[in-house]
Structures are given as structure tokens and as C-alpha cells.
N, C-alpha and C positions, 0 to 999 in steps of 0.2 A: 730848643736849647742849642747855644751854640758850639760845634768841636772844635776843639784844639789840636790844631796839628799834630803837638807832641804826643798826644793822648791816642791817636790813629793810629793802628800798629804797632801797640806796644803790646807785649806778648806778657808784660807782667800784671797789666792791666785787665778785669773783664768788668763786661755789665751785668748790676743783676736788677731789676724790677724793685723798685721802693714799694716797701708794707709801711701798714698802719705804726704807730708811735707802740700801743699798745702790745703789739708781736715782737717786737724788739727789745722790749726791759728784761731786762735781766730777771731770771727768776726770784732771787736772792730780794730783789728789791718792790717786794710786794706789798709796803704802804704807797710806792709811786702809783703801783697799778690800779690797786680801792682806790686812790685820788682820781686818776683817770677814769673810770666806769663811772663814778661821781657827778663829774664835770659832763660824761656822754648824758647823765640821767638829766641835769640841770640845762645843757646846752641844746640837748635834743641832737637826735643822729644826723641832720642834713649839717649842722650847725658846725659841730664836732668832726663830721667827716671831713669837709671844706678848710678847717684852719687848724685842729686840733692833730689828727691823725697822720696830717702828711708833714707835722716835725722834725726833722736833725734828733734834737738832744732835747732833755729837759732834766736838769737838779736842781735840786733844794742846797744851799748850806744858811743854817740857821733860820732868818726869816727873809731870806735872800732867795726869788725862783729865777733862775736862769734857764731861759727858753730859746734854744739857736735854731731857724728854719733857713729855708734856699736862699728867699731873694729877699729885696726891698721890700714888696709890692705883696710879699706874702706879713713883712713883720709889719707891714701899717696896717693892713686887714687884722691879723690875729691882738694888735694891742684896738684896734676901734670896735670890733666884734666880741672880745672877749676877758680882757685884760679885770675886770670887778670881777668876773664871775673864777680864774682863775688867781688872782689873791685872796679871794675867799675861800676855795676849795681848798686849796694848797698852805691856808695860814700863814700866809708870805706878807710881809709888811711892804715889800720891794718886788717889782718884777721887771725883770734886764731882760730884753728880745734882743739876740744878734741876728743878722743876715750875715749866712757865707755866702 
């Protein structure tokens, strides 16, 4: 990954180690996470761990799933590797992948 200068010695800034998708939902939001334990059962854990787990973000509004990961190269893998099996899980008529 490349640093940005700006980014280097900035005292307001730290690093911390990216977790799974699943450590990060909000408790409150525990139909996200049955969807997720779902999709690990259906995708199988190598599967899941590789595109599913190392996520940004993921909501639902109505049958819209919006799914944001890092790069390019991760949202071509996660919509060719995955994208049926997570509008099914999810009941999503629409799935949006951003790359930040």
C-alpha cells in the first residue's frame, strides 16, 4: 500500500490492523450478521474469508445491498466470485460495490 506523505506524522492519525466484516457490525444490527454467518455457511470459509470478510461497509436500504471494499481488484473479484450468492442471501434485487 502506498503512503502519503500527508498521512506520515500526523499525530491525529494512527494505524490499527483491519478485522473481519463480521467484528465490526454493530451489535444493534444483528439481521446484518445471521446474513453474514449465512453467506460464510453457503460460500465456505476460504471463500468468504478472501472477499467477504475483508469489506469497508455493507447496507441494505430496501432491496438495494450496497457493498464498499478497498480497491478495484478487490470489487471485480467480490462481484465475479460472489455477487448471486449475496443477492440471494441478502434479498437484494440490486447489488452496488464501491471501491474506495
Amino acid at each position: 500500500m502506498m503512503e502519503k506523505e500527508w498521512l506520515v506524522g500526523n499525530p491525529h492519525l494512527h494505524a490499527e490492523e483491519s478485522s473481519p466484516i463480521e467484528r465490526r457490525i454493530a451489535p444493534e444490527r444483528k439481521e446484518m450478521l445471521s446474513a453474514l454467518m449465512r453467506l460464510r455457511d453457503i460460500l465456505g470459509a476460504p471463500r468468504y474469508d478472501a472477499h467477504i470478510a475483508p469489506v469497508q461497509n455493507i447496507a441494505k436500504s430496501g432491496s438495494v445491498l450496497l457493498v464498499t471494499v478497498r480497491s478495484a481488484a478487490a470489487r471485480t473479484m467480490l462481484l465475479k466470485e460472489c455477487a448471486a450468492t449475496l443477492k440471494s442471501v441478502f434479498s437484494a434485487d440490486v447489488l452496488k460495490v464501491i471501491a474506495v
